[in-house]
N, C-alpha and C positions, 0 to 999 in steps of 0.2 A: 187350437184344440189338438192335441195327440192324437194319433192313429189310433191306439186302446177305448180310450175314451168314446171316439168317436164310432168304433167297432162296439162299445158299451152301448151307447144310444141306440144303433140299429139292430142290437141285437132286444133290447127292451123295444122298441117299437114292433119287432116281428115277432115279438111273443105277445103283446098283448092288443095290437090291432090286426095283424098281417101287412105283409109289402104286398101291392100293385104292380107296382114298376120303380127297376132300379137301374142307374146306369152314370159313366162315369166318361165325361166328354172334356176333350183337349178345346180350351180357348186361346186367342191371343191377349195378353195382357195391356202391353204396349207394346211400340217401335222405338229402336236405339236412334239415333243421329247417324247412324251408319246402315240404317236401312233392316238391320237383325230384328226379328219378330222374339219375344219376349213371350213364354207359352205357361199358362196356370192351365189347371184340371178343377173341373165341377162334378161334383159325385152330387145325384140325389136321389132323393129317395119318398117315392110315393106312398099314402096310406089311409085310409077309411077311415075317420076318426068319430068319434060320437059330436062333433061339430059338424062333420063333415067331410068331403077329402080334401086331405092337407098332403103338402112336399116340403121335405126337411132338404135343404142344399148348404153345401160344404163348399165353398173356393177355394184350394190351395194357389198359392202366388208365392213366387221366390221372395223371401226377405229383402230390402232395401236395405243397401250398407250404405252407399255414400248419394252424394249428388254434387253432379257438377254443372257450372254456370257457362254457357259459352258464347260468346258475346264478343263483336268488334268494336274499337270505338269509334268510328266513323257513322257521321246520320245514317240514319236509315238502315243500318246495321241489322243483321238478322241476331236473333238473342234466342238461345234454346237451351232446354233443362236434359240434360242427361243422366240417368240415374244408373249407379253401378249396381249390380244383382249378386246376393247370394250362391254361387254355384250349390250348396247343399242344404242349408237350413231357408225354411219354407212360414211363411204367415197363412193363417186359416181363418178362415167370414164363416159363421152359418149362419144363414138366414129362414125364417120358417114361411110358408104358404097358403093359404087358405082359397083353394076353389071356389070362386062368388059370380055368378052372372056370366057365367064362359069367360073366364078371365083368371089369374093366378093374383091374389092381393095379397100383398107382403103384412105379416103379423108383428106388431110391434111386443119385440120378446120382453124390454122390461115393466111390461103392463102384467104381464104372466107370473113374475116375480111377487 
């Protein structure tokens, strides 16, 4: 999902429910084979909804270009996946929320559809 797009959505939710709470937190994605921590961003975004309050969250994560296999051939050999990363183009999750029983339960978006 596009940054406009995605600037579309919040700005349609704060004109027709209001935001609660919005906020925008560094995660670790994965770890390289060489020990580099691998960082995505979670934006989301809270809001009162005639269900109930619900949270709209967004994951940006660098794009996966390649993957490589590394592996000795001798038994007992350690065997690990290393994935090469994007430096500039980015993959995006939303996923939607629904506040239930003190807890955040994820809404299955294409039941909504």
């Amino acid at each position: 999902m596009h940054d406009t797009k995605w600037d579309n959505i919040i700005f349609m939710i704060e004109e027709k429910f209001g935001i609660i709470d919005r906020r925008k937190e560094p995660i670790e994605i994965n770890q390289s084979s060489t020990g580099q921590s691998i960082m995505g961003e979670v934006e989301s975004v809270e809001f009162e909804a005639p269900q109930g309050k619900m949270k709209i969250e967004r994951i940006a994560r660098p794009k996966i270009v390649d993957k490589k296999v590394l592996s000795t051939k001798r038994i007992g050999g350690k065997v690990a996946i290393d994935y090469v990363y994007s430096d500039d183009e980015k993959t995006h999750e939303v996923k939607l929320y629904r506040f239930d029983n003190n807890e955040w339960r994820e809404v299955d978006l294409t039941a909504l559809v």
